[in-house]
Backbone as ProteinMPNN parsed JSONL, in Angstrom:
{"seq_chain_A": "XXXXXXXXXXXXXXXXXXXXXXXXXXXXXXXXXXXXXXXXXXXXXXXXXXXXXXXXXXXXXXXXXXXXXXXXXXXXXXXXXXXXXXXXXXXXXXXXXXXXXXXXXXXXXXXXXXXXXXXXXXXXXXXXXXXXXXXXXXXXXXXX", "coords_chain_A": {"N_chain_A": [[12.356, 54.623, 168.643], [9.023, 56.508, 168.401], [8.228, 59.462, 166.389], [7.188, 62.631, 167.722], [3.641, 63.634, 167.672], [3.328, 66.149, 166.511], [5.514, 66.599, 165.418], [5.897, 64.296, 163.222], [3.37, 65.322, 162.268], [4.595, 67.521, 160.727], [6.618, 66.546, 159.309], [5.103, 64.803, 157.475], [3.991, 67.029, 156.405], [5.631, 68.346, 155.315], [6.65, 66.442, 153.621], [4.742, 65.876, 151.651], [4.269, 68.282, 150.363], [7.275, 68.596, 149.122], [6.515, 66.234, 147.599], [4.337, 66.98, 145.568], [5.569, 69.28, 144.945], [7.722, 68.185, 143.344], [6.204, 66.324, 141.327], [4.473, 68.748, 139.853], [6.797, 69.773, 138.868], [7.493, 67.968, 136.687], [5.742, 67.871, 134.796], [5.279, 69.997, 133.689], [6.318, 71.583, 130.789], [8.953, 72.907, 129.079], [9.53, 74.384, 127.247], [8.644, 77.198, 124.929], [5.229, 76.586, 123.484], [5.271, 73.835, 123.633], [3.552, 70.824, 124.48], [1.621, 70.578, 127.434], [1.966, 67.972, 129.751], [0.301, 67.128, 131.291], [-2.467, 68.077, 131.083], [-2.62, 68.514, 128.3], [-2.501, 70.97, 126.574], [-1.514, 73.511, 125.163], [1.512, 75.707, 126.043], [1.514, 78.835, 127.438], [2.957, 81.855, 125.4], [6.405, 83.058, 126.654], [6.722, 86.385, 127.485], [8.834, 88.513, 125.893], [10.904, 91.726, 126.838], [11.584, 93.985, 124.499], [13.848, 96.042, 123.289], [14.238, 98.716, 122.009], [16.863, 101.673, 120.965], [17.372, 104.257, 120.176], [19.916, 105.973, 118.574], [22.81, 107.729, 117.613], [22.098, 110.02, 115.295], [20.343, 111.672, 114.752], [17.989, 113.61, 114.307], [16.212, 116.571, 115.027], [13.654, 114.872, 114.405], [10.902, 113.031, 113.066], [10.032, 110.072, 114.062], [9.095, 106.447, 113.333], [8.686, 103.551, 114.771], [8.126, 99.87, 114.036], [6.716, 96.681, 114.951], [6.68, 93.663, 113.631], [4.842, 95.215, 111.37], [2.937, 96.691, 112.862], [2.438, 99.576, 114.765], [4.653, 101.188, 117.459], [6.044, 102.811, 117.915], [6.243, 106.333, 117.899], [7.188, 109.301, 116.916], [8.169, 112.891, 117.197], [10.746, 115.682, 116.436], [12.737, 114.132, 117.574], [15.778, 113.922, 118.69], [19.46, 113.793, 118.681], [21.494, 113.765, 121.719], [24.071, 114.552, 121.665], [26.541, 114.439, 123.377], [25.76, 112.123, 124.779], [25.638, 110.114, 122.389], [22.862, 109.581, 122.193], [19.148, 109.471, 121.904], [16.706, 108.768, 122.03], [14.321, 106.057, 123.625], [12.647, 102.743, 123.849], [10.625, 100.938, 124.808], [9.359, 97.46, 124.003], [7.539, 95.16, 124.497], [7.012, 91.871, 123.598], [6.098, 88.714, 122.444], [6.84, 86.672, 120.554], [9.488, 85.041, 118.867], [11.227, 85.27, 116.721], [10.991, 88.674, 115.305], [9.977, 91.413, 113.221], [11.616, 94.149, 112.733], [11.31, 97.276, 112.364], [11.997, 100.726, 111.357], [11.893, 103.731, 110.908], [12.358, 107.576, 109.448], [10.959, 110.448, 109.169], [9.927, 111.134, 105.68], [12.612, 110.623, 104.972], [15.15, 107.798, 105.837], [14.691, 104.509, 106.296], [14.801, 101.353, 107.95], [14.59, 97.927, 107.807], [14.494, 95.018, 109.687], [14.83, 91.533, 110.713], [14.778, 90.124, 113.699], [16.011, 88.115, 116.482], [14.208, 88.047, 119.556], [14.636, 86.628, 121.54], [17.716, 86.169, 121.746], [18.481, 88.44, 120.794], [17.833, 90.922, 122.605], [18.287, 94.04, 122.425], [18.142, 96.483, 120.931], [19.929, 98.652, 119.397], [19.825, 101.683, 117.397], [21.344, 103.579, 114.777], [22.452, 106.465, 112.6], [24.13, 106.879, 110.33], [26.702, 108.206, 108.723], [24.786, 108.701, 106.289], [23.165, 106.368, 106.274], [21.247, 103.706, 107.937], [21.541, 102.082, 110.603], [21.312, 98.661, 112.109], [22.284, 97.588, 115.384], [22.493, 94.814, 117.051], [22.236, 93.311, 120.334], [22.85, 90.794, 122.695], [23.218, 92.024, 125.542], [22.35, 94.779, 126.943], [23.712, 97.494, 125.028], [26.614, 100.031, 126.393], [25.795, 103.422, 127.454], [28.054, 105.555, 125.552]], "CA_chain_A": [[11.368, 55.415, 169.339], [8.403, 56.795, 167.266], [8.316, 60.373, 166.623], [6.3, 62.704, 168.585], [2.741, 63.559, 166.453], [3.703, 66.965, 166.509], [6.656, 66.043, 164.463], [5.693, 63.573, 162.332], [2.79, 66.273, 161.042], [5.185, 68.487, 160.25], [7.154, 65.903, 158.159], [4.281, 64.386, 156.761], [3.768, 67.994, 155.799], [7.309, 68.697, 154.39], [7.086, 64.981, 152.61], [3.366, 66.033, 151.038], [4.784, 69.456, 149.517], [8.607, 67.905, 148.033], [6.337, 65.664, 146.282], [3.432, 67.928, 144.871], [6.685, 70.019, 143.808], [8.524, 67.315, 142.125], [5.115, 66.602, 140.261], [4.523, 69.651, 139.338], [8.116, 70.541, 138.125], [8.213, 67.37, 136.036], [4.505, 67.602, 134.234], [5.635, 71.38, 133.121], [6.579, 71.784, 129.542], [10.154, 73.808, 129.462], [9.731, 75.109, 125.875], [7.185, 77.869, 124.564], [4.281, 75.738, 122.286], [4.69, 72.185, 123.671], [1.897, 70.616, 125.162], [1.441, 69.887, 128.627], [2.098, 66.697, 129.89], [-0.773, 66.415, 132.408], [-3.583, 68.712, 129.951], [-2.897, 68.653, 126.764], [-2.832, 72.127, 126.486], [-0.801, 74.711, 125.022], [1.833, 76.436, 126.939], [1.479, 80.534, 126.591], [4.858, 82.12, 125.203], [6.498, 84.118, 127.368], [6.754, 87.721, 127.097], [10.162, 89.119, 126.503], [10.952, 93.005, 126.654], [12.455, 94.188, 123.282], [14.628, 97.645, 123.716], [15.351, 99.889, 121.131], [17.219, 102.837, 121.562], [17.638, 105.565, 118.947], [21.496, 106.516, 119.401], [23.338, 109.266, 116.866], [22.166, 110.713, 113.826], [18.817, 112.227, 115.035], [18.076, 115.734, 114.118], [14.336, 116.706, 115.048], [13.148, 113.796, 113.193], [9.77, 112.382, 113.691], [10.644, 108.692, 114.093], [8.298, 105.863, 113.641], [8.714, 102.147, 114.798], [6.73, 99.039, 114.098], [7.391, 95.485, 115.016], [5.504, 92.967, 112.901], [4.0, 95.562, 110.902], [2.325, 97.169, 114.301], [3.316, 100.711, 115.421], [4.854, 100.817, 118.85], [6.522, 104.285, 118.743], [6.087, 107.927, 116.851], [7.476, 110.734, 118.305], [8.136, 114.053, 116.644], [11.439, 116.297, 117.428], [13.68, 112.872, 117.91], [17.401, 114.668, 118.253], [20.622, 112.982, 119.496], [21.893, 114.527, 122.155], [25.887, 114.6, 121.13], [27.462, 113.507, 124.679], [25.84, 110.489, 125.457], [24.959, 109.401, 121.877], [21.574, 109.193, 122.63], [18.278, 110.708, 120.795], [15.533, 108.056, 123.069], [14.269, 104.445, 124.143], [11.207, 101.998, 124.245], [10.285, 99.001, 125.057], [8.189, 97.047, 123.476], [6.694, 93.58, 125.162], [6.938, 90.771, 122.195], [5.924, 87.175, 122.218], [7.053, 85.656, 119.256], [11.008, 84.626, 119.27], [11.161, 86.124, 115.664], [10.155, 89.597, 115.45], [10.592, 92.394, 111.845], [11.447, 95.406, 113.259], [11.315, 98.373, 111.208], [12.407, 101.963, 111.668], [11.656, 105.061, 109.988], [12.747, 108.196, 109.738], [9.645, 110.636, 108.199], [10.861, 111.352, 104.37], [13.954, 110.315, 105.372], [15.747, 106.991, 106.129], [13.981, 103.181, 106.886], [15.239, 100.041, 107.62], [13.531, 96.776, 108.961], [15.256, 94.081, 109.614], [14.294, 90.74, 111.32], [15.102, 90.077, 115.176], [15.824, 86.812, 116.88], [14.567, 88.264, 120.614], [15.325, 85.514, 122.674], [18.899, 86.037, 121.261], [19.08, 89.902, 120.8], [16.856, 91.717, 122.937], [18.525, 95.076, 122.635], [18.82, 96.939, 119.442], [20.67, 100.58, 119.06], [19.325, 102.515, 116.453], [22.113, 104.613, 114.363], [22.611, 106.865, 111.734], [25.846, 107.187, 110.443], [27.261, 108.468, 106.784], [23.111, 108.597, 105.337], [22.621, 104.949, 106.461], [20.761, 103.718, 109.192], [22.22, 100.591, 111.177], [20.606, 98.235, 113.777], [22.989, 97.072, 116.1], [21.643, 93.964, 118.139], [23.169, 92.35, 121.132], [21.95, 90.421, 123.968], [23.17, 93.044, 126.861], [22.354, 96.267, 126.563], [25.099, 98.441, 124.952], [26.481, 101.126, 127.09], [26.283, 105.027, 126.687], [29.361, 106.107, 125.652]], "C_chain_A": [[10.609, 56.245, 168.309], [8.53, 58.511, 167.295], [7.201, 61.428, 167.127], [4.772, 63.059, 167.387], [2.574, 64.543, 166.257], [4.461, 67.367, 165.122], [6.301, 64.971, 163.506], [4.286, 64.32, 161.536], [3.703, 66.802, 160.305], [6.273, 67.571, 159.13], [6.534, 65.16, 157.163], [3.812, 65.654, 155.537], [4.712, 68.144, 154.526], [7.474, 67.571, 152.778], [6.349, 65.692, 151.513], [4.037, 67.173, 149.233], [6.14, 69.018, 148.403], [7.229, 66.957, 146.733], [5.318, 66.215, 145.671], [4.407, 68.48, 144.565], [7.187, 69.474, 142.623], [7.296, 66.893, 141.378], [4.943, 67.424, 139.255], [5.809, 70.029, 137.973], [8.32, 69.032, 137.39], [6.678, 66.716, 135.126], [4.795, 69.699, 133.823], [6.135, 71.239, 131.957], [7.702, 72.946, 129.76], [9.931, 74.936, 128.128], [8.334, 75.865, 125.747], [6.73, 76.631, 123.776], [4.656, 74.528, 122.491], [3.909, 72.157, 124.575], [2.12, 70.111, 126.941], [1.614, 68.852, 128.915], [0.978, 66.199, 130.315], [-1.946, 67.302, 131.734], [-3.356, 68.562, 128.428], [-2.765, 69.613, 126.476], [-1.601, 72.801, 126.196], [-0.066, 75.378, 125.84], [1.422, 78.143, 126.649], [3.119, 80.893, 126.782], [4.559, 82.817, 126.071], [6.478, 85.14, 126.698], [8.145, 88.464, 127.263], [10.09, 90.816, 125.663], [12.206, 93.421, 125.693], [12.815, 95.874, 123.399], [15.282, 98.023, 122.776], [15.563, 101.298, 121.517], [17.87, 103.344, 120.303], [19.055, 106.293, 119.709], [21.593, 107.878, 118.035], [22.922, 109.095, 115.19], [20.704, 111.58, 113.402], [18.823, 113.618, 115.134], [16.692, 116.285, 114.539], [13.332, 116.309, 114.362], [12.205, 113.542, 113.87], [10.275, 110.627, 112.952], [9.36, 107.296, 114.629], [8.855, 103.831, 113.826], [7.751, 101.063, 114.947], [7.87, 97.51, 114.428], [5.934, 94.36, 114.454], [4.078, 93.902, 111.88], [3.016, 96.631, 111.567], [3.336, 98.43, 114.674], [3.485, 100.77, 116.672], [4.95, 102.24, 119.467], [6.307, 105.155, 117.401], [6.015, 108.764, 117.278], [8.092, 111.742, 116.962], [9.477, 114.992, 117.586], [12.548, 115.261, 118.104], [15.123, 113.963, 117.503], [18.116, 114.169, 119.492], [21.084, 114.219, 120.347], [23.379, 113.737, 122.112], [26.529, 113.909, 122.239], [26.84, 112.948, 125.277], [25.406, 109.354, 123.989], [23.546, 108.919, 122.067], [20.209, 110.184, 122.421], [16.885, 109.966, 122.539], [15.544, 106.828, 123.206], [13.304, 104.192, 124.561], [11.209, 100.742, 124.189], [9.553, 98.319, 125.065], [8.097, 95.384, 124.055], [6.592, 92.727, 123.483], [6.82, 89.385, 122.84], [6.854, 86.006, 121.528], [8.884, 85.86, 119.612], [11.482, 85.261, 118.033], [10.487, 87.081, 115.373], [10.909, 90.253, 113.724], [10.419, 93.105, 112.502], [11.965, 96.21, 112.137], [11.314, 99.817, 111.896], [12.434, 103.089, 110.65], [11.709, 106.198, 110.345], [11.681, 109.216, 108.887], [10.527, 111.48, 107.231], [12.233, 111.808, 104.34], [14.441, 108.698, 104.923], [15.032, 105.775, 106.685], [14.977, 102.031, 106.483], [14.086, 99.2, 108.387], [14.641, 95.896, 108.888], [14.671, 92.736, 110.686], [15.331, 90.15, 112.623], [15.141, 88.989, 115.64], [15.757, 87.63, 118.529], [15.207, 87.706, 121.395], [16.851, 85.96, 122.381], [19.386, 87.339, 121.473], [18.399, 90.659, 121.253], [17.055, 93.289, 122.771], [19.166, 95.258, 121.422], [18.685, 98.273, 119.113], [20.533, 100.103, 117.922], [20.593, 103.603, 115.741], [22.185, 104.761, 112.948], [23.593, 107.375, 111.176], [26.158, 107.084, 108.671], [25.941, 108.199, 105.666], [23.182, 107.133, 105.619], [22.003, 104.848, 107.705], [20.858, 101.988, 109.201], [21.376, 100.313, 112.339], [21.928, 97.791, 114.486], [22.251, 96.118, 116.99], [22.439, 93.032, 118.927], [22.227, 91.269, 122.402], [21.944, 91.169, 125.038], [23.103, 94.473, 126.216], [23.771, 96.786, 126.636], [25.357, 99.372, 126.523], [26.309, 102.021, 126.689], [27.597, 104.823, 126.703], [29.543, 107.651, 126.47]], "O_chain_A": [[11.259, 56.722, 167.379], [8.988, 58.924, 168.36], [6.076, 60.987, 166.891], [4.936, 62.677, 166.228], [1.505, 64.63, 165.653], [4.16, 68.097, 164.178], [7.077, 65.284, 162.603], [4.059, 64.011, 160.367], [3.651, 66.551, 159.101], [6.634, 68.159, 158.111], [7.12, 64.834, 156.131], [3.457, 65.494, 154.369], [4.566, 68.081, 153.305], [7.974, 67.687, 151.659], [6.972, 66.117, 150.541], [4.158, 67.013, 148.018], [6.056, 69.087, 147.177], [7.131, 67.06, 145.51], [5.397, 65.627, 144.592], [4.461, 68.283, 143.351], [7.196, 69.872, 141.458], [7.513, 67.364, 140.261], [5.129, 67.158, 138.067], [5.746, 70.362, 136.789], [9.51, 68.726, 137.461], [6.491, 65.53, 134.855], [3.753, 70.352, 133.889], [6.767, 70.195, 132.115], [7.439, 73.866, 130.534], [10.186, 76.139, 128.183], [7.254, 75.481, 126.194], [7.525, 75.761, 123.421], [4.446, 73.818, 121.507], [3.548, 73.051, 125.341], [2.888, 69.225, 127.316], [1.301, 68.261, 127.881], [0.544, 65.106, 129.952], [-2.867, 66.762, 132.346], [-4.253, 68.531, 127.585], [-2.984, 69.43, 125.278], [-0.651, 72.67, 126.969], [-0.781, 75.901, 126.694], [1.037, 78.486, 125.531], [4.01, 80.584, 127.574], [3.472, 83.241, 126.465], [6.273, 85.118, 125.484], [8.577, 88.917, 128.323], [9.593, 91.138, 124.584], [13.403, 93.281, 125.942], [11.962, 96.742, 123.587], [16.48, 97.862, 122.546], [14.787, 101.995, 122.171], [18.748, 102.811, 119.624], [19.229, 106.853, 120.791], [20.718, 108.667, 117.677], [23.301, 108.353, 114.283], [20.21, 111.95, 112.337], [19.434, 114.456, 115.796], [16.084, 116.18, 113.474], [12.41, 116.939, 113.844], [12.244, 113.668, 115.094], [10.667, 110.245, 111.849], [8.878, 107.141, 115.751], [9.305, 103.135, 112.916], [6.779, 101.114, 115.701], [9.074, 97.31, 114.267], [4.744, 94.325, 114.766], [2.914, 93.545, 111.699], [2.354, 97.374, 110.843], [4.556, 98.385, 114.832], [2.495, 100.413, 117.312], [4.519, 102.77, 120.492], [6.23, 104.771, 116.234], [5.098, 109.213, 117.965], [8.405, 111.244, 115.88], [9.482, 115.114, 118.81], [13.166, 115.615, 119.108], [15.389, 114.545, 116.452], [17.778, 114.088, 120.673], [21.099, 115.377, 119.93], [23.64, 112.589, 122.47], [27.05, 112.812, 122.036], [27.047, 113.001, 126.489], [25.003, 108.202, 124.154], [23.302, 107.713, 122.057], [20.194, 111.382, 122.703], [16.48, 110.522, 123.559], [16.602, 106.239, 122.987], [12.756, 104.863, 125.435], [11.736, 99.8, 123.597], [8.823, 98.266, 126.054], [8.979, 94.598, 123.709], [6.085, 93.193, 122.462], [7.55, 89.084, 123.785], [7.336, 84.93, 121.885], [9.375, 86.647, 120.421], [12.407, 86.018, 118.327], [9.312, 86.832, 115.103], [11.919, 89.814, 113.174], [9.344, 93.169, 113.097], [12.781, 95.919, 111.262], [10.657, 100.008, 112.919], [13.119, 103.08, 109.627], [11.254, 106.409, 111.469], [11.49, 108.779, 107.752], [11.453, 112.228, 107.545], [12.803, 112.818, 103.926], [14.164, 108.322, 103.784], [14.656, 106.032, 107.829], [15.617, 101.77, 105.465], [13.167, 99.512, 109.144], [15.591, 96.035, 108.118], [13.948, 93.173, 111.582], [16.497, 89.806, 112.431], [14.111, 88.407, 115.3], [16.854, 87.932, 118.999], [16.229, 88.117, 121.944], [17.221, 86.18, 123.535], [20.407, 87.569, 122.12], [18.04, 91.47, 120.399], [16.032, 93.948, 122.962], [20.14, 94.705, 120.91], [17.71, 98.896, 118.691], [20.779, 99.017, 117.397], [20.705, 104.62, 116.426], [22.076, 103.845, 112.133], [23.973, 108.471, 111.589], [25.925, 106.25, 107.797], [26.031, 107.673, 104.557], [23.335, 106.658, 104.494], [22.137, 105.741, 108.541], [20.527, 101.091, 108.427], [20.89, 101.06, 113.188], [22.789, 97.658, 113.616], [21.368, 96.6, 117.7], [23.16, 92.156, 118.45], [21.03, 91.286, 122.692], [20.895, 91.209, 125.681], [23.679, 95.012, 125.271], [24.634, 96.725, 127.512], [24.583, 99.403, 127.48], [26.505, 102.079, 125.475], [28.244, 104.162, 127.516], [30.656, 108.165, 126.579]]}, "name": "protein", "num_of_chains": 1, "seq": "XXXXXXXXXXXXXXXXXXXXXXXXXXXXXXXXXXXXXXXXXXXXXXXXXXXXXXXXXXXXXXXXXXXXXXXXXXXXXXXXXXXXXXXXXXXXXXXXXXXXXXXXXXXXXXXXXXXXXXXXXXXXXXXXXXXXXXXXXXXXXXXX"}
């Protein structure tokens, strides 16, 4: 018995959409920078959110950070507050999967060091015995 034409829109519908999906989802490029299947075209990287957080050894430091060379942050008066380990925190939007992040402390203390985001998006800031350490993980630390 045929189905009513009611019903057979509505699955004609349902059919239409599964396969414009499965199209779609198999003419998509999975990786940043390969090409389209169905244009030719360039994917755009994503955008992942890079989090540093200035933990202990901050005294009313003016504290400058760059990533790629590029200033993000510069603040004046940077001081740890003792029971939570914790001076501040920003978050900088990055592209690229390899980032140099660099940290400075004004006529003080700098490091840079180079970042795999995808990998380590979250990187405490510390100052400990005149050195200054990145720490980089994939989950954000906790306060202590």
């Amino acid at each position: 018995m045929p189905f009513p034409k009611v019903k057979s829109l509505m699955f004609r519908r349902q059919l239409l959409i599964a396969f414009v999906t499965l199209l779609m989802g198999s003419a998509c490029a999975t990786n940043s920078g390969r090409l389209h299947a169905s244009t030719g075209q360039q994917n755009r990287r994503s955008i992942v959110p890079l989090t540093v957080k200035l933990r202990d050894g901050f005294s009313n430091d003016t504290v400058t950070i760059r990533v790629n060379g590029k200033e993000v942050y510069q603040k004046s008066g940077v001081t740890t507050d003792l029971t939570i380990s914790f001076a501040d925190r920003v978050e900088v939007p990055v592209e690229e999967s390899t980032i140099q992040l660099e940290v400075a402390v004004q006529g003080g203390l700098r490091n840079t060091e180079e970042i795999r985001v995808q990998e380590t998006a979250f990187v405490d800031v510390w100052i400990v015995e005149g050195k200054m350490d990145f720490r980089s993980s994939k989950q954000e630390l906790p306060m202590l």
